[in-house]
RODO-2510 file (C-alpha; in nm, 4 decimals, decimal comma):
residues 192
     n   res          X          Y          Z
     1     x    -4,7435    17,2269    16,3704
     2     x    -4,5228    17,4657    16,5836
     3     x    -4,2631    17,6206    16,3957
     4     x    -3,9723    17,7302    16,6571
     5     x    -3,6681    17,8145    16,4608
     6     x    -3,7161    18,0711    16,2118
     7     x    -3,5371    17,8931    15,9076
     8     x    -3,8332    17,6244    15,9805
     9     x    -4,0696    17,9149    15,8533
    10     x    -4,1038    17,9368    15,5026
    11     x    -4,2207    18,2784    15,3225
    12     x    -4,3764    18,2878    14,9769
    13     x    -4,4915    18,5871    14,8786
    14     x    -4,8455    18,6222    14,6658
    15     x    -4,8319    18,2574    14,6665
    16     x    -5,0848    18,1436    14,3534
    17     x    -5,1221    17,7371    14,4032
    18     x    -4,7841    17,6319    14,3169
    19     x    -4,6691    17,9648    14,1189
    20     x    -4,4020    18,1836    14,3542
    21     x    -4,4412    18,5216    14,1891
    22     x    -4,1426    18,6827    14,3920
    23     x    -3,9544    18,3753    14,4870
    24     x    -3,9403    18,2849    14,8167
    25     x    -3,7351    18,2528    15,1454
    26     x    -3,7304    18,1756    15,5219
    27     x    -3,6942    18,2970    15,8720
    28     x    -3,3885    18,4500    15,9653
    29     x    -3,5359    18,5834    16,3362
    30     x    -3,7891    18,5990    16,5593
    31     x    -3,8819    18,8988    16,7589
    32     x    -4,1673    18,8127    17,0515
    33     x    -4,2882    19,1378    17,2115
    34     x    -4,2514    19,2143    17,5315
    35     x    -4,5268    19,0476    17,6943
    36     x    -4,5645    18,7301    17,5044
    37     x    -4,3630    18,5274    17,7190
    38     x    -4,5231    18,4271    18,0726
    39     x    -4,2235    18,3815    18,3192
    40     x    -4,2158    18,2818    18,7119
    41     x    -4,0539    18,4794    18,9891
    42     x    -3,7655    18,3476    18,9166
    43     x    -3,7750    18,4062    18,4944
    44     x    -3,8900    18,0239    18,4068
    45     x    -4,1269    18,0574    18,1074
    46     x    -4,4626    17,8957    18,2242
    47     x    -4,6871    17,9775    17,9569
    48     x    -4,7252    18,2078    17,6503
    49     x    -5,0114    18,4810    17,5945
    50     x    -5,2120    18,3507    17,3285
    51     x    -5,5023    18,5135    17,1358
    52     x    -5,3979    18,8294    17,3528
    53     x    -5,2987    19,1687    17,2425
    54     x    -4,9218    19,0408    17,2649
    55     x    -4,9874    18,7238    16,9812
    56     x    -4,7695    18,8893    16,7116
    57     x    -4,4044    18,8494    16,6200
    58     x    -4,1435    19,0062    16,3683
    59     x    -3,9862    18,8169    16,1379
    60     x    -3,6601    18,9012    15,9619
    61     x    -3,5752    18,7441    15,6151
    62     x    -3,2831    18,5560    15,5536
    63     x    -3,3541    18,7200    15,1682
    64     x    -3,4632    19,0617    15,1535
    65     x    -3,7945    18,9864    14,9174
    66     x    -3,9430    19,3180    15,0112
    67     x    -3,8136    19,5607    14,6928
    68     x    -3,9829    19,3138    14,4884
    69     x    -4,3098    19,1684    14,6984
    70     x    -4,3511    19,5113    14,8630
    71     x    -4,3659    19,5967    15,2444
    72     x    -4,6000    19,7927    15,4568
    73     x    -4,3991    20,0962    15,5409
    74     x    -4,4105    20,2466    15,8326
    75     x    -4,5118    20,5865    15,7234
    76     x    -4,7409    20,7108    15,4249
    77     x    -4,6216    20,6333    15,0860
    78     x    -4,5540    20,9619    14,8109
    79     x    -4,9042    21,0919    14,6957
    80     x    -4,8415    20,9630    14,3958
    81     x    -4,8046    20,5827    14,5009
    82     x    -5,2252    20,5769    14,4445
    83     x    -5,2290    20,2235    14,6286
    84     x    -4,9914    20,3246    14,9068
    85     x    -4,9226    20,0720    15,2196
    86     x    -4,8572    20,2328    15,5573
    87     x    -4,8536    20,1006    15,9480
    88     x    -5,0356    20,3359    16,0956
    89     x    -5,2831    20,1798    16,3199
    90     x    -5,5271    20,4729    16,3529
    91     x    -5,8951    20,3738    16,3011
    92     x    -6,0289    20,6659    16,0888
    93     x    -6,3954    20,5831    16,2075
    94     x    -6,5659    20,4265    16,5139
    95     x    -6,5890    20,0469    16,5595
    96     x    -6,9477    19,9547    16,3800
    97     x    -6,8557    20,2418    16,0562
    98     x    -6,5536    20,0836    15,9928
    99     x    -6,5222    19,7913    15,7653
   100     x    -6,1676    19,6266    15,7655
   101     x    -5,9902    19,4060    15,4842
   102     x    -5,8128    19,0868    15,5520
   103     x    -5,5981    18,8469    15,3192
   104     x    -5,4663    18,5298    15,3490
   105     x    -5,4260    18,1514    15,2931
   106     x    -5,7011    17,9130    15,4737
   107     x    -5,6527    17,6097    15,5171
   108     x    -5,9980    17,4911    15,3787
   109     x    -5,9587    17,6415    15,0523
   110     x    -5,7714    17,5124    14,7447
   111     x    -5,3622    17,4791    14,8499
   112     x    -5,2011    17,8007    14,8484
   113     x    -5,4697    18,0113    14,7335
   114     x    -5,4917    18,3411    14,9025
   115     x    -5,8185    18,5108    15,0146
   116     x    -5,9606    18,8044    15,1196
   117     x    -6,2901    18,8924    15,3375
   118     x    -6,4292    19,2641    15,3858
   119     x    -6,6510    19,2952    15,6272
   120     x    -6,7558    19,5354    15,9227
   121     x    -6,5299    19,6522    16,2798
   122     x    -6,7482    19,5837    16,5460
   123     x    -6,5686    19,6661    16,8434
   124     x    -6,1924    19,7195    17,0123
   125     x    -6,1662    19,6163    17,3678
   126     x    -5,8132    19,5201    17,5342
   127     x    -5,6319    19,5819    17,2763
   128     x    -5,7698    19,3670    17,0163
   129     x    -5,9737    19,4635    16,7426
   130     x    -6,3499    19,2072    16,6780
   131     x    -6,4965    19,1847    16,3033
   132     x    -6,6851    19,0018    16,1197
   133     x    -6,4618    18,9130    15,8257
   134     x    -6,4862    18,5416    15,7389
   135     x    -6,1997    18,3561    15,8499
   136     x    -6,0524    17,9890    15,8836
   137     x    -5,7814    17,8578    16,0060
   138     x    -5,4595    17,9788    15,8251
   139     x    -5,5687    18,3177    15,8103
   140     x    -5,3709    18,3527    16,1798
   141     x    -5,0761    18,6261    16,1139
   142     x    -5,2724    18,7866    15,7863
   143     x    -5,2750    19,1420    15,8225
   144     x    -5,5970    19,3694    15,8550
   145     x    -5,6331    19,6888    15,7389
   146     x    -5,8194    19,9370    15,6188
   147     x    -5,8477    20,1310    15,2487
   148     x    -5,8073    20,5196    15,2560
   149     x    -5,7278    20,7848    14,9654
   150     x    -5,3776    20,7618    14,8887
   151     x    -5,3518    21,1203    15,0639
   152     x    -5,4218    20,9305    15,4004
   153     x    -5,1955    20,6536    15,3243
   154     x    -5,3821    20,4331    15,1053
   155     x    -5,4005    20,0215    15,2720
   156     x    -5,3089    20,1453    15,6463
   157     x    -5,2531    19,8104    15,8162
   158     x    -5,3727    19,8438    16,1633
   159     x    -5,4118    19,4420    16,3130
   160     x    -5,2429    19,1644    16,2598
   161     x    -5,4923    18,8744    16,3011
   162     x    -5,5184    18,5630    16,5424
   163     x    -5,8259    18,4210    16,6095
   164     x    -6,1970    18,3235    16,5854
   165     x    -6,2678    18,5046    16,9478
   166     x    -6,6055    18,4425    17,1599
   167     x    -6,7100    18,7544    17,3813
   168     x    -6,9183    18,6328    17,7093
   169     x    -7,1921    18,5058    17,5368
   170     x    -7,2245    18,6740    17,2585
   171     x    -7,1613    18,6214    16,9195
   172     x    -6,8349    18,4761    16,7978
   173     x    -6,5811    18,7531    16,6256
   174     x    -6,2669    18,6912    16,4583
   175     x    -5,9619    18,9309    16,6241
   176     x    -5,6231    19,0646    16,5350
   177     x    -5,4115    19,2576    16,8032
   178     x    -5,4303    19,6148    16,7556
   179     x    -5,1732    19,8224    16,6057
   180     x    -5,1819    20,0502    16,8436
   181     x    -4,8581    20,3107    16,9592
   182     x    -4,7323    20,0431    17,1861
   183     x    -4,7041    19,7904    16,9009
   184     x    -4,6277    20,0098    16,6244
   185     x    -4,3161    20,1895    16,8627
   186     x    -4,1827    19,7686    16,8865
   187     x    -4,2056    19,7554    16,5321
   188     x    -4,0074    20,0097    16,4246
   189     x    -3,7520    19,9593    16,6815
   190     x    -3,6857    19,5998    16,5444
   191     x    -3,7067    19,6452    16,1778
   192     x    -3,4702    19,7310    15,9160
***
C-alpha cells in the first residue's frame, strides 16, 4: 500500500520478528527531491519518476531514535569508531571490482526479519547503480553500501535501493539511485 502522510510510516529500527531493539516511531516529514514530481506547464502533478535516479525521499522522525539505533553520518566517523558509517557516495573501485552490501526486510522471508545480500557492482548508468545482490520485494528504500577500513570511513553508504531493473535485453539487475554530489548536497541540506 501507498503510504502518503508520514505519521502513516512506521520506523522500527533492527526490527528482530516482533522484538523492537531501539523502540520505534513514525514519520514526521517527507522530503521528495527535486525531480520526483512530474508537473504540467502549468505545475499540475501528472506523474511521479519512479525507479529513476530521483526515487528516494528523507524522512524526519517524530522521535529522534538515531543516538540509540545509529545514523549514517554524513562525513567519516573518528578513526577509532572501527565500524564507522559515512554518506559518501564515492565508489572506491570500478563497476565489475566492486561488490556492494545491502540490508533489509523482504517480504518473502519470515515477518520482520532483516537480510542482507553481498554481491558484485556491475555497472552505473544514469544515475543508478545495477548489482547483483539478491533482492525481493521489501528491500525498496534499504540502503547499499560498501565496507572500507575505518580510515576510509568504514560502511560508506552510496545507493539507496528501488528496484529489480531490466537493461534492453539483458539480464535483469536490481538498482538503487546513486549517491552521487547531487543527492548527497539534498541530503545534507534537509537533515538535522
Amino acid at each position: 500500500p501507498a503510504i502518503n502522510r508520514p505519521q502513516d510510516m512506521k520506523i522500527v529500527p533492527g526490527r528482530d520478528g516482533a522484538r523492537k531493539p531501539f523502540g520505534e516511531t513514525v514519520g514526521a516529514r517527507f522530503i521528495l527531491p527535486p525531480g520526483f514530481i512530474r508537473r504540467n506547464a502549468s505545475g499540475t502533478i501528472t506523474g511521479f519518476r519512479i525507479a529513476t535516479r530521483f526515487d528516494y525521499a528523507i524522512v524526519h522522525l517524530k522521535d529522534p531514535l538515531g543516538s540509540t539505533a545509529g545514523y549514517w553520518g554524513q562525513s567519516p566517523r573518528p578513526s577509532g569508531d572501527r565500524r564507522g558509517s559515512s554518506i559518501t557516495g564515492a565508489l572506491p573501485l570500478p563497476p565489475g571490482r566492486l561488490s556492494v552490501n545491502l540490508s533489509g526486510y523482504p517480504v518473502d522471508k519470515p515477518w520482520g526479519t532483516q537480510w542482507s545480500a553481498f554481491n558484485r557492482l556491475q555497472q552505473r548508468q544514469n544515475g543508478l547503480l545495477l548489482y547483483e545482490n539478491d533482492t525481493f520485494g521489501g528491500h525498496s528504500g534499504s540502503p547499499v553500501w560498501v565496507t572500507r577500513h575505518s580510515s576510509n570511513g568504514g560502511r560508506n553508504l552510496v545507493g539507496v535501493h528501488i528496484r529489480r531493473f531490466r537493461v534492453g535485453g539483458r539480464p535483469t539487475f536490481n538498482a538503487a539511485v546513486h549517491l552521487g554530489q547531487k543527492e548527497r548536497s539534498f541530503v545534507s541540506r534537509n537533515t538535522r
